[in-house]
Steps between C-alpha positions, in 0.01 A plus 500: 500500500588851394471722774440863466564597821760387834362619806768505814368577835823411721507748791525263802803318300712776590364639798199331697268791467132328502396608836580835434267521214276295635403771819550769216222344298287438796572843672433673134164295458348605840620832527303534197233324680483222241438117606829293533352144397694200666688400192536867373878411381370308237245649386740868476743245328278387262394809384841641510667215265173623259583874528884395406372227192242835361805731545707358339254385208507140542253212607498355790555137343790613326675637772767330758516606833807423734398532871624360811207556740197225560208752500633683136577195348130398551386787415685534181350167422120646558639758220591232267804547449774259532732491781878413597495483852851589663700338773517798774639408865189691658259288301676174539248389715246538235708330210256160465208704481694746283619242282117411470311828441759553176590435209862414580726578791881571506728540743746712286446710201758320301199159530282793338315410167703664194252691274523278191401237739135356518367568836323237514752246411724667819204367763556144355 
C-alpha cells in the first residue's frame, strides 16, 4: 500500500510527558466548563489523528501512524488508519495489548516498514 501520509506522534519517547497533557486537557476542558468523558484521551486522539489526515490532504486509510502510547494507538485505529505501534520504556507495560490494537509494532525504527514495502505483507 501507497501511503499518502506518515503520521509520528512520539513525545513520551523522548521525554515522558503524558501526564502533563493529560491535566492540561482536563484542566482546559473544565475551565471551559465542558464535560471530560472517562475515556476523553481517545476520543481527543481520534479526532486529532483526523484533523492531521484532513490537513494534510490525505485519507485516513492511507495514512500510517507511528505512536507509542495504548490509548492513541486505539484511537488511531477508530480513525482507520493504520498503525506502527513503538517500543517506548513508559509504555512497556502496555506492549501485548499494544502489539494487539495495531497494525504492527517495533521496537526500533530501523524494524520500521520501508515505503516500497506492502504494509500488509510487514504484519505477516
Amino acid at each position: 500500500m501507497r501511503f499518502e501520509a506518515v503520521i509520528f506522534d512520539l513525545d513520551g519517547t523522548l521525554l515522558d510527558s503524558m501526564d502533563v497533557w493529560e491535566k492540561i486537557d482536563i484542566c482546559f476542558l473544565q475551565k471551559r466548563g465542558l464535560p471530560v468523558p472517562a475515556d476523553y484521551v481517545t476520543e481527543i486522539c481520534a479526532r486529532s489523528f483526523e484533523e492531521a489526515a484532513q490537513r494534510l490532504g490525505a485519507t485516513p486509510q492511507r495514512c500510517l501512524v507511528f505512536e507509542d502510547v495504548l490509548p492513541a494507538v486505539k484511537s488511531a485505529k477508530q480513525a482507520g488508519m493504520l498503525v506502527c505501534a513503538v517500543y517506548d520504556k513508559y509504555s512497556a507495560r502496555y506492549r501485548v495489548q499494544m502489539e494487539q490494537a495495531a497494525d504492527l509494532y517495533i521496537a526500533d525504527f530501523r524494524d520500521a516498514p520501508l515505503p516500497d514495502t506492502d504494509f500488509e505483507d510487514e504484519k505477516e
